[in-house]
C-alpha positions, 0 to 999 in steps of 0.5 A: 500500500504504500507510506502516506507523506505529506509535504508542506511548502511555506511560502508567500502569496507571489513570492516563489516560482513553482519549486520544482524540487518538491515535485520530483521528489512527488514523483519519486516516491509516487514512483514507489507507491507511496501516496503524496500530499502536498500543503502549499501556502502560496495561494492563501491571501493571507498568514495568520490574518497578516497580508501574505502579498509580496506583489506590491512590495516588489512593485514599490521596489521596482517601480512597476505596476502590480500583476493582476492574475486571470479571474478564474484563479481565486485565492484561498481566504481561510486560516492557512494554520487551521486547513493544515489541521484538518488537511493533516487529521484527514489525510493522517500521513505515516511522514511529514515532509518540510522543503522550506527557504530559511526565510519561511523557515518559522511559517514552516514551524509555526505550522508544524506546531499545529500538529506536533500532538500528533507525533508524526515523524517530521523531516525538513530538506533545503538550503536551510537544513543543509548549511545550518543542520544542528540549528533546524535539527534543535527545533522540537518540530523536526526529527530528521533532516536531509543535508545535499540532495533528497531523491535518494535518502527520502525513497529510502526513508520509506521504505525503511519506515515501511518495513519498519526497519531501522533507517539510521544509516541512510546517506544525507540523513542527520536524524536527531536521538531521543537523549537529544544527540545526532546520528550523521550519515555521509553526504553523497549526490544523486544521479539526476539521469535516474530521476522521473518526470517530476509530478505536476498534478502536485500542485493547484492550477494556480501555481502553473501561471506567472505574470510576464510580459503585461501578461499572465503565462503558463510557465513551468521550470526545466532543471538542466545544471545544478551546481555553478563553477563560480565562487560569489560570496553572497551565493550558497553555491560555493559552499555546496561546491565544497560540501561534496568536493569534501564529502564525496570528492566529486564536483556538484556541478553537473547536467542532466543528459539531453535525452532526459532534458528532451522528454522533460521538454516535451512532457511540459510542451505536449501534456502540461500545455505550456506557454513559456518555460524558464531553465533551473540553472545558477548559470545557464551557460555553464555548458562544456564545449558543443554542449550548448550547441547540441541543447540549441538544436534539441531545443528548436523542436520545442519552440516556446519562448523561455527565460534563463539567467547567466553570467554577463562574463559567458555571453558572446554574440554568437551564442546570443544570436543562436539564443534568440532564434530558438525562442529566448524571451528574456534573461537575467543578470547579476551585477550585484554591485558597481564598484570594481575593487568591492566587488572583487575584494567582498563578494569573490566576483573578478569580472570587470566593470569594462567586460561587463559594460561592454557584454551588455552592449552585445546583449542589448544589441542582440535583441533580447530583453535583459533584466539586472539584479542588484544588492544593496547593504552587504557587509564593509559597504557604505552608502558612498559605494552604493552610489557605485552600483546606481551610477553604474547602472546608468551605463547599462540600458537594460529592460529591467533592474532591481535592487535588493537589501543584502539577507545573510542566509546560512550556507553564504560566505558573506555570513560568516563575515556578518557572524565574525562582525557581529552583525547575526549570531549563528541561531538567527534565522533570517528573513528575505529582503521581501519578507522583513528587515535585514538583520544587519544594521551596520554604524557606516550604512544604517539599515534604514539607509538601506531600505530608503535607497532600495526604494528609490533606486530606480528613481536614481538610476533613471532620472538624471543627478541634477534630481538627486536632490529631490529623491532624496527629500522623497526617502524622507518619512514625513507627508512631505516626503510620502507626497514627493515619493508618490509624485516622483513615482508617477513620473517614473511611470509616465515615463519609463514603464512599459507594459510590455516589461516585467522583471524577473528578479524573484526567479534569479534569486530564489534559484540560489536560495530556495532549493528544495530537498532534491538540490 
């Protein structure tokens, strides 16, 4: 018959993309006839009587107009905490599973809270559970947690459970003991080619749809990489890196095999009904010589348009070129920060600002909109530096930009200098640049300072210097300042919104730092 697993996925309404991790894990467990049910908050309209919309905080940010989605997707208006309740007592599941980002991390527990008389076996998976194990494994909620990759250790997990057999030897698994100690089994990296379709009836016709374009899509995520050959300070990639060079002595990064990434294409095409895909990959071009080439002829049978991120560093003209005839509609860069030296010494990134500038004229001159992802308030920085990053911004004419407030999330470089300055303590969960305030209210760049010139940013970017002055009257929180930032606001959309535009900025971030369990 089969276990009964519920998996839970805390999330805010607009927030995350559909986490394509949590569906193959579906699929593989289905694919051992266990049943699975999955608990996703996304579509509620509110958390605990607190507004879950993320869409007007980005669009503040981002100085565009908030999406409206198809009438015929409605919102849940219940207590999110109360149908996991019933949903749990209804289904009565034999394990709970949690894929939770670390700044969901305390919805994900709060829920669990709700159910912990039960005395459910509870296990949690992500970057969180990775990169701060005996910090997730200390909260009574969780028994169990996967470090690295899940496939593997969770369709072990239950079959063990199954047969009620011991399951304390299993690969990635650190499982707490009843005197409070942990049990911790090697880490060891799944074979991507072995995994199924990942299974998409999982989720709400709601999730299938992402705004883009002044339009509504039916979008869906194609994984072809996971890990990323760069080393940026802010980014957890470099730290997986090393987990499996330490723990396996094997690189993570690695892709899928084109047979495998043509029959995922074509199942979304063909069976889901897709209109636009977006590629799961840190870096897109992180393809070995003639493998981009070979993808580009697989992908002309496929014909949808997609949407990907890379490294401005990797594009060429020609591969641009190739880009856009098979269909890419849009793509996503990180500059992270304007000034050179900075960026070099503070965040591991070594391209210079000449390379870039001059790769963005080659991506602008392909044709392709491109949109580029910036944050503010990292760790030695000062307002003056920040102003960097504004000003190099104006030498890119780039579709779309966005700043973002620096979160230090476990698992990142940049927080263990945030943990060394003072700035978290290790036991800090932190909350995203969307969710909350960051923790890191530095004496040079006050987080208040911060979050005024990731308002403004694109007011500073846009408008000429000489009207610097007046932006800055408009970060000021006072009805004077509040009645400049609106009117201010209103010429930036008179002026510089297309509706034809949107930003990708969640996509590219979230890939760093919302795997699920299987990543």
């Amino acid at each position: 018959m089969g276990l009964r697993v519920m998996m839970l996925y805390p999330n805010l309404k607009g927030m995350n993309m559909l986490p394509p991790g949590v569906a193959l894990l579906s699929a593989v467990l289905k694919q051992f006839g266990h049943q699975v049910r999955l608990f996703d908050t996304t579509s509620y309209d509110s958390i605990d009587g607190k507004s879950s919309d993320s869409d007007n905080s980005k669009a503040e940010r981002l100085m565009a107009r908030p999406y409206k989605m198809p009438d015929t997707i409605v919102l849940k208006t219940s207590n999110c905490f109360e149908d996991f309740h019933k949903e749990v007592l209804e289904f009565q599941p034999h394990l709970l599973a949690l894929s939770s980002t670390e700044d969901m991390w305390n919805l994900g527990i709060n829920l669990l809270k709700r159910v912990r008389y039960l005395n459910i076996l509870t296990i949690a998976g992500g970057v969180f559970p990775t990169f701060a194990p005996k910090l997730a494994l200390s909260y009574p909620e969780i028994d169990i947690i996967c470090k690295g990759e899940g496939e593997d250790a969770l369709r072990l997990l239950c079959e063990r459970l199954e047969k009620a057999q011991s399951y304390d030897d299993i690969n990635n698994l650190w499982i707490k003991k009843s005197d409070g100690s942990f049990k911790i089994n090697p880490t060891r990296m799944v074979d991507m080619d072995a995994n199924p379709l990942i299974d998409m009836s999982l989720f709400e016709e709601a999730r299938y749809y992402r705004p883009m374009g002044g339009r509504v899509w039916r979008m869906f995520p194609v994984e072809t990489h996971r890990g990323c050959p760069y080393t940026c300070a802010f980014c957890n990639s470099p730290s997986q890196m090393e987990m499996y060079k330490n723990a396996q002595g094997a690189s993570y990064l690695r892709r899928k095999n084109f047979a495998n990434m043509r029959r995922e294409l074509l199942f979304y095409k063909n069976e889901m009904r897709a209109e636009y895909l977006y590629f799961w990959a840190d870096t897109f071009f992180s393809w070995k010589k003639g493998e981009f080439e070979e993808f580009a002829e697989m992908y002309k049978d496929i014909g949808l348009p997609f949407w990907c991120q890379t490294r401005i560093e990797t594009v060429t003209e020609e591969r641009l070129k190739i880009m856009k005839d098979i269909g890419c509609a849009r793509i996503s860069f990180g500059l992270e920060h304007g000034n050179e030296e900075f960026r070099r010494k503070n965040l591991r990134r070594m391209v210079t600002n000449d390379l870039m500038i001059k790769n963005f004229k080659v991506v602008k001159d392909s044709g392709i909109p491109f949109s580029v992802n910036n944050i503010l308030g990292f760790p030695h920085e000062t307002e003056e530096l920040a102003f960097d990053t504004i000003r190099f911004n104006k030498f890119i004419d780039s579709d779309d930009r966005n700043a973002y407030q620096f979160t230090p999330f476990h698992g990142t470089p940049l927080r263990e200098e945030c943990e060394r300055l003072g700035y978290v303590k290790d036991e800090d969960v932190v909350q995203s640049f969307v969710v909350g305030d960051s923790l890191l209210d530095m004496p040079q760049f006050p987080k208040q300072r911060v979050m005024a010139l990731t308002k403004t940013f694109n007011m500073y970017v846009k408008f000429p210097e000489a009207r610097w002055p007046e932006i800055k009257r408009a970060e000021e929180n006072t009805p004077e300042g509040q009645r400049i930032y609106s009117e201010l606001k209103q010429e930036f959309m008179d002026r510089f919104f297309r509706s034809d535009s949107q930003n990708f900025e969640s996509a590219a971030l979230e890939n760093k730092l919302t795997a699920p369990m299987s990543q």
